[in-house]
Residue, then its C-alpha position, 0 to 999 in steps of 0.5 A: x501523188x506526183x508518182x500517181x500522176x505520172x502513172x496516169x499519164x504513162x498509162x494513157x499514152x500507150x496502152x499495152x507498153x504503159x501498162x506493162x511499165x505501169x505494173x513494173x514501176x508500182x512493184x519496183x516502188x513496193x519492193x523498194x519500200x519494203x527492201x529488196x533484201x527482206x521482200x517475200x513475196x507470194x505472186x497469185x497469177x504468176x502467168x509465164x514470169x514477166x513481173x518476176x522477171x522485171x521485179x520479183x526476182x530481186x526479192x529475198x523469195x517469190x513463190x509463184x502460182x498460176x493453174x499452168x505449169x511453166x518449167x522454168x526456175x520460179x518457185x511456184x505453185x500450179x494450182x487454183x490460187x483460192x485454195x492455196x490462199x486458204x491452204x498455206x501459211x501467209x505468214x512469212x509473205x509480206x508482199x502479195x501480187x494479185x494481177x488478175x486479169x478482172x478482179x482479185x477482191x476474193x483473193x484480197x479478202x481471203x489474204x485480209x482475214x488470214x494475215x493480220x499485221x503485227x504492230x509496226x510491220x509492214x506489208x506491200x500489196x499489189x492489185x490489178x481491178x479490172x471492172x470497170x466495164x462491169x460497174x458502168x453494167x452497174x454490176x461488181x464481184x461480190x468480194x468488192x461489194x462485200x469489203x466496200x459494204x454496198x450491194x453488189x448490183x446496184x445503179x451508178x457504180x461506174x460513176x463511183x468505182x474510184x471511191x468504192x475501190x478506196x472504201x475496200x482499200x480502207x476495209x482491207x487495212x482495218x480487217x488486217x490491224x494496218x495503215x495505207x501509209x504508201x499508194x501508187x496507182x495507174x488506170x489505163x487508156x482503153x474502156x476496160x480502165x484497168x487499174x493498177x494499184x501498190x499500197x504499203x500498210x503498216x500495222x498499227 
């Protein structure tokens, strides 16, 4: 909770050097808790490499994926994340990077149901929620309301968008046979309120 606090305040000072901190400081702390030297991790918006740079690149393995080419040294796929999430074996990934500009829930909602912990292992998830505009529209991806078991549109979402995001974040560990035993989160300063979240599961 004192980490998450500290987030916060980072966040609210200034928000694009903060937020970048913010990111870097919730992936250090998931890398570290899963141990830099058995991490692989599979970055869904890989972008020009700035978190593989600061992080990532500290892991045993990071493979990439972003629809834009970048010729640089990552390993990284150059396609629609949706279809490689549904295409490759997740597997041997035991961090996943879902830094979406909005939201990431589908994303998340395909890795759920397609990589089930083993008893005692455990994983690192990383998420960037990006609607809270949206939720004060009273609005949110269908993904989200489909993990947090709401309709998707529906009056007083922007009020509650904290406890719905802990409503997915717990389906997300039951659908996946695992426990949120670790969570770093940071919401930033501007009205878009970006979120960003670090969770470690353990399996059951």
């Amino acid at each position: 909770m004192r980490m998450a606090a500290k987030l916060r305040n980072l966040a609210r000072r200034n928000t694009t050097p903060a937020a970048s901190a913010a990111k870097i400081t919730i992936r250090s702390n998931v890398l570290a808790a899963i141990g830099t030297e058995t991490a692989r991790v599979f970055d869904a918006f890989a972008g020009d490499g700035h978190m593989y740079r600061a992080v990532w690149s500290r892991a045993a393995m990071c493979v990439g994926c972003d629809k834009i080419h970048y010729p640089d040294e990552r390993l990284a796929y150059a396609a629609d994340n949706l279809r490689v999430l549904r295409a490759i074996d997740l597997a041997p990934f035991n961090i996943f990077d879902l830094d979406a500009h909005g939201s990431a829930w589908e994303q998340l909602y395909i890795i759920a149901h397609r990589r089930v912990l083993a008893p005692g292992e455990t994983i690192g998830l990383v998420l960037t929620e990006g609607q809270a505009m949206k939720m004060k529209m009273s609005g949110m991806s269908l993904a989200l309301a489909k993990l947090a078991g709401l309709n998707h549109y529906m009056p007083g979402l922007g009020r509650a968008q904290g406890e719905i995001i802990d409503r997915a974040i717990r389906r997300v560990s039951t659908i996946m046979g695992g426990t949120v035993i670790r969570r770093w989160e940071a919401v930033g300063k501007t009205g878009s309120a970006m979120r960003y979240i670090g969770l470690v599961m353990k399996g059951d």
